[in-house]
C-alpha positions as CSV (number, residue, x, y, z in Angstrom):
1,X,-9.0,-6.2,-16.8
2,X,-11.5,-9.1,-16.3
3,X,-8.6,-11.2,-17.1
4,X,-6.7,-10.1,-13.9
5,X,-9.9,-9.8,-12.1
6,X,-10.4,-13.8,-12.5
7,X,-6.6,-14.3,-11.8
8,X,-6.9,-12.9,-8.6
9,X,-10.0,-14.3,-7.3
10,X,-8.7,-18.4,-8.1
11,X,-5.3,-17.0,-6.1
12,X,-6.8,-15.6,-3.7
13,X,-9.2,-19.1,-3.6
14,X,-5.6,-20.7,-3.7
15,X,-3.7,-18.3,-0.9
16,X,-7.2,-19.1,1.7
17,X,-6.4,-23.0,1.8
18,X,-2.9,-22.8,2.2
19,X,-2.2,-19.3,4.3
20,X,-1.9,-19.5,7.8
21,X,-4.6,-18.0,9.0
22,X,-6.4,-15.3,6.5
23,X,-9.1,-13.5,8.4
24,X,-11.7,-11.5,6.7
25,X,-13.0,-8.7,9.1
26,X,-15.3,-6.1,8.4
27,X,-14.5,-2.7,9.6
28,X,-17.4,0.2,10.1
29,X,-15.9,3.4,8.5
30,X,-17.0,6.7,10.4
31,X,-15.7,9.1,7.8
32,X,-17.9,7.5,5.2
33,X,-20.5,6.1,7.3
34,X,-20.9,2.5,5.9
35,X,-18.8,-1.1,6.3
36,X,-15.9,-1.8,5.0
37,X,-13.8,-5.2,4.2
38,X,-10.2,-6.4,4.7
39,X,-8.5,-9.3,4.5
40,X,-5.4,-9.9,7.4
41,X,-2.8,-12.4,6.7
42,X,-1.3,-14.1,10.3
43,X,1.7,-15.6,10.7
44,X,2.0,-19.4,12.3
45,X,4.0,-17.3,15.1
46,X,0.9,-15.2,16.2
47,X,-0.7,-18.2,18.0
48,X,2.2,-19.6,19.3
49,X,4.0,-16.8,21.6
50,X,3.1,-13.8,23.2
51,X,4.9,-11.5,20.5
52,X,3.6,-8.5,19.1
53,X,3.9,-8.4,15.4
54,X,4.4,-5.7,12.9
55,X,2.3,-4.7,10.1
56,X,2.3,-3.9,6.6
57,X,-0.8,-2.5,4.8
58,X,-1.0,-3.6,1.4
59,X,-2.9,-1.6,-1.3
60,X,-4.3,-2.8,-4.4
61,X,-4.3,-1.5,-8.3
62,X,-7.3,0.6,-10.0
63,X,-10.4,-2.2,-10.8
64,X,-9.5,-4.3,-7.9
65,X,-10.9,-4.6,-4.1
66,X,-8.0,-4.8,-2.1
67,X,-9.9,-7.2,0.2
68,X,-10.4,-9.7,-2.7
69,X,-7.5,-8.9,-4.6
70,X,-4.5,-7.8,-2.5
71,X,-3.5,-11.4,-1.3
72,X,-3.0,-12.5,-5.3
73,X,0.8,-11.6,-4.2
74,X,1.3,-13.8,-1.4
75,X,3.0,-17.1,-1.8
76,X,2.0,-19.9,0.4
77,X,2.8,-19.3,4.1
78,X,4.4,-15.7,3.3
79,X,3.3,-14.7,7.0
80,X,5.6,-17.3,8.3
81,X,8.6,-16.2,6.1
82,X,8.4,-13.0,6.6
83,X,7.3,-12.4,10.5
84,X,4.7,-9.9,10.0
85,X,1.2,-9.0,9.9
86,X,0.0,-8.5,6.1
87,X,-3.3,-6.4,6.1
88,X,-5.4,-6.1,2.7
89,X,-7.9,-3.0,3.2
90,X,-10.8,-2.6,1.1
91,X,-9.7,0.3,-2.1
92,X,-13.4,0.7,-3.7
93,X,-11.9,0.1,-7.1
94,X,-11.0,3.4,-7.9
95,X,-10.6,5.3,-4.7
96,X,-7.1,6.4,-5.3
97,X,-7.1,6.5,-1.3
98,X,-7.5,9.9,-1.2
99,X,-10.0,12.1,0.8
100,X,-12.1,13.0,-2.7
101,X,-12.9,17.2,-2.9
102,X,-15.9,16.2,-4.8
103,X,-17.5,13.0,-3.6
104,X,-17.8,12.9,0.5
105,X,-18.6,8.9,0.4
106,X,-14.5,8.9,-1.3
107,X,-13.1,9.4,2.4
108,X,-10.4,6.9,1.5
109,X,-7.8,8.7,3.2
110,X,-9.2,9.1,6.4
111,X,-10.2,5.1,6.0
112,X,-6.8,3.7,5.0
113,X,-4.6,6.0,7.1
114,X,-6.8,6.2,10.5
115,X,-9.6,3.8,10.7
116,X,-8.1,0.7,9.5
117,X,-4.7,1.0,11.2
118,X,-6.8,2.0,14.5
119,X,-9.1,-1.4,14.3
120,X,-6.0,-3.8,13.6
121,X,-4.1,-2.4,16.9
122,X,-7.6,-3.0,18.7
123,X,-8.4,-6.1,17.6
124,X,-4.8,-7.9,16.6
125,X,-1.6,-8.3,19.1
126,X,0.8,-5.4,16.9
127,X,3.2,-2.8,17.6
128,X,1.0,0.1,18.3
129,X,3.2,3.0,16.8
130,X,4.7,3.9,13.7
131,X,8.1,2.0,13.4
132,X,5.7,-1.4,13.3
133,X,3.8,0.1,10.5
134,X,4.5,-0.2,6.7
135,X,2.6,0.6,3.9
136,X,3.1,-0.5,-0.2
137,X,0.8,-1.2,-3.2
138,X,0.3,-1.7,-7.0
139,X,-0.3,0.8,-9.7
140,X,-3.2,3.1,-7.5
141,X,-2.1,1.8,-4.7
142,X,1.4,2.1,-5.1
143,X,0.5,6.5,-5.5
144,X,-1.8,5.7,-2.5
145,X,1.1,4.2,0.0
146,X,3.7,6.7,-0.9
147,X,0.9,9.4,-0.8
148,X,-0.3,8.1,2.9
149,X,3.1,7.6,4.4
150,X,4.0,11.5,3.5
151,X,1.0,12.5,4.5
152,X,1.1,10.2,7.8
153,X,4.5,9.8,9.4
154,X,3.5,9.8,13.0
155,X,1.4,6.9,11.1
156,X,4.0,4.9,9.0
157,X,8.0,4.9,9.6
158,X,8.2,3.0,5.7
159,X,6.5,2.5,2.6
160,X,7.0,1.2,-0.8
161,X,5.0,1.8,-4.1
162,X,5.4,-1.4,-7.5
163,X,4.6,0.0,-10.5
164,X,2.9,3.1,-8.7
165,X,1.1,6.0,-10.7
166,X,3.1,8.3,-8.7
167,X,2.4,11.2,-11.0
168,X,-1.3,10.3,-12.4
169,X,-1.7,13.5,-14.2
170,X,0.2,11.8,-18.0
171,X,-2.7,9.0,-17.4
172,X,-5.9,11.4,-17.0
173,X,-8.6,11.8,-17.7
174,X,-8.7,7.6,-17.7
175,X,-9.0,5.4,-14.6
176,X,-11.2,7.3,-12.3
177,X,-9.3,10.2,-11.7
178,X,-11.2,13.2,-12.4
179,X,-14.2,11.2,-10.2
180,X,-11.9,11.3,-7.4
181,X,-9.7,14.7,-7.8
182,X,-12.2,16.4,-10.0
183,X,-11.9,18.3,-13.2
184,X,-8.4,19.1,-13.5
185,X,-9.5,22.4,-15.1
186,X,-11.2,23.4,-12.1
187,X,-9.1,21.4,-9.5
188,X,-5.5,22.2,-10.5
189,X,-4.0,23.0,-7.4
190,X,-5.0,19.7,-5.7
191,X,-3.7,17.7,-8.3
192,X,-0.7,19.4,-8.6
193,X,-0.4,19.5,-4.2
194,X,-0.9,15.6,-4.5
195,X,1.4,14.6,-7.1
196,X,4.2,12.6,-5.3
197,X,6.8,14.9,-6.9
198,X,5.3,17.7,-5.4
199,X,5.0,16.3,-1.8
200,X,8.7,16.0,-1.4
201,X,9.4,18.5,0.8
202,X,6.9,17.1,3.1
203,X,9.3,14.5,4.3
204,X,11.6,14.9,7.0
205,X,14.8,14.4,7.3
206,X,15.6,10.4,7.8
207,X,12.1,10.2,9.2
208,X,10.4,7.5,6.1
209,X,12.3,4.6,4.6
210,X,11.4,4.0,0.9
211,X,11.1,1.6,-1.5
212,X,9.9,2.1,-5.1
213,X,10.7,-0.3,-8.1
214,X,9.0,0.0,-12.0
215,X,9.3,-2.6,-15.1
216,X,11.5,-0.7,-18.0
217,X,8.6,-1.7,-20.2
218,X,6.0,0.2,-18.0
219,X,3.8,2.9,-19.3
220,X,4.7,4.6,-16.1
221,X,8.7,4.1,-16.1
222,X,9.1,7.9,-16.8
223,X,7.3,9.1,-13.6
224,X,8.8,6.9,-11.4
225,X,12.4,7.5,-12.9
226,X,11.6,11.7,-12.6
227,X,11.2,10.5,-9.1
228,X,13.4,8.9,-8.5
229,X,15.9,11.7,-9.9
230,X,13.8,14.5,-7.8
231,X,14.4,12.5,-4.1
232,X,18.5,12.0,-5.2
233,X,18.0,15.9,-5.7
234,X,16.9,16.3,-2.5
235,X,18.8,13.9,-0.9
236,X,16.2,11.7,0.4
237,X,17.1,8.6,1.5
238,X,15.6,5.8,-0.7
239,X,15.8,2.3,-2.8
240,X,15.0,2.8,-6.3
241,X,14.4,-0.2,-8.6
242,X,14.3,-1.0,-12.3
243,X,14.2,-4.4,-14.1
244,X,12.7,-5.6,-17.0
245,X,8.5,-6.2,-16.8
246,X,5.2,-4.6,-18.0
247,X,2.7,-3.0,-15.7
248,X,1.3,-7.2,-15.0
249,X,0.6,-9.6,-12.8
250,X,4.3,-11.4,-14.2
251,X,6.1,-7.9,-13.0
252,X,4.3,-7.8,-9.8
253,X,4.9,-11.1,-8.7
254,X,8.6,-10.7,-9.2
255,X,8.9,-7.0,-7.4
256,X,7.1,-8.1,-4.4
257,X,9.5,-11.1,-3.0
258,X,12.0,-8.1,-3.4
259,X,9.7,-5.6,-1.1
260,X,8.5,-8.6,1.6
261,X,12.6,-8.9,2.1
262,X,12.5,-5.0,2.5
263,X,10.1,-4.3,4.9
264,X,11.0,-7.8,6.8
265,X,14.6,-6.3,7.4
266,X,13.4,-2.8,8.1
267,X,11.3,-4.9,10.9
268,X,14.1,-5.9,12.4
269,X,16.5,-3.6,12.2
270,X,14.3,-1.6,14.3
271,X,13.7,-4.3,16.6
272,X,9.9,-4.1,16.2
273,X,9.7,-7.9,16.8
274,X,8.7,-7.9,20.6
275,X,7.5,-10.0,23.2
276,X,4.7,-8.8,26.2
277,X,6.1,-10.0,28.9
């Protein structure tokens, strides 16, 4: 872990000379009362035409601070390939961007999926409704996007999930989860209720494009494969992908040319691109 931890701080290092523009903003979080970071990748474009751009909110793994980790993904101008905003929210470490039964200063939820989305349309030039909103992530945060779009589609019209812990029950009690979702003795309903499996039938019909991909030699291949077989159960629309790759930095940085591409083209085949004229 502090292996990665180093990685991503010389990339990030790395992605703040050569990026467009990366702006680090602070945002004041209500739910939890206290300030909060991000980092917000802009694309050459934004200063150069009236356009509003879409977004895609990017969440980071468990041990990492989205704000100084997220970007570790982004190659060299990727703003300027890809046409949209890239936003980097702070995840605490171990958040699991969930609203936390046990622990009221966890509002990560609320922060991720209301607050944060709420200060980038009032501060940046975006689409200000939810086909110009995306949302992936890593590990934690690849749970926490899926989890967030399901629970917020009049929020996000797409999402995607790399390597995601989309069932984290096989993984407890490690990585922060009982802090976070509490005992699972005496909290099994809401882990059960918040299990990605279990929040299928929360999506409506055509209403949530998704993207989801796993390394064959992950520790969580199985979950994301059950997934995978429960949405072609229930006929949800959705992009499954396998190849071969650990749960690393080597996997990631393969999977998340493939998801950039994704979300570009779901940007423009809803025309989300605009100008204010």
């Amino acid at each position: 872990m502090k292996t990665m931890v180093i990685f991503l701080i010389l990339l990030l290092f790395s992605l703040q000379l050569k990026a467009s523009r990366l702006d680090s903003i602070s945002i004041f979080s209500q739910s939890m009362n206290k300030e909060t970071k991000a980092y917000v990748v802009l694309p050459d474009r934004y200063y150069n035409t009236n356009e509003s751009f879409p977004v895609l909110y990017f969440l980071s793994g468990y041990g990492t601070s989205g704000y100084t980790s997220g970007n570790y993904l982004f190659e060299r101008n990727c703003a300027d390939e890809f046409g949209y905003i890239i936003v980097c929210p702070d995840g605490n470490f171990s958040s699991w961007y969930i609203d936390s039964p046990i622990d009221n200063k966890s509002m990560y939820e609320t922060y991720t999926a209301i607050e944060v989305p709420t200060f980038i349309d009032n501060h940046y030039r975006t689409i200000k409704e939810r086909k110009g909103r995306a949302i992936t992530g890593i590990s934690m945060g690849g749970y926490g996007a899926l989890y967030l779009a399901i629970k917020h589609p009049d929020v996000f019209s797409a999402t995607g999930s790399m390597s995601g812990a989309v069932d984290f029950r096989p993984v407890a009690p490690g990585y922060g989860i009982p802090q976070k979702f509490g005992e699972q003795k005496e909290y099994q309903d809401f882990w059960d209720q918040n299990v990605i499996i279990n929040m299928l039938p929360l999506i409506k019909k055509d209403n949530l494009s998704i993207i989801f991909d796993c390394g064959t030699e992950d520790f969580l291949i199985n979950v994301n494969r059950n997934l995978n077989e429960a949405m072609l159960k229930a006929h949800i629309p959705h992009e499954y992908i396998e190849s071969p790759g650990e749960h690393n930095i080597t996997y990631w940085n393969h999977s998340i040319r493939h998801q950039l591409f994704y979300f570009r083209d779901y940007f423009l085949l809803n025309q989300t691109i605009t100008s204010n004229k």
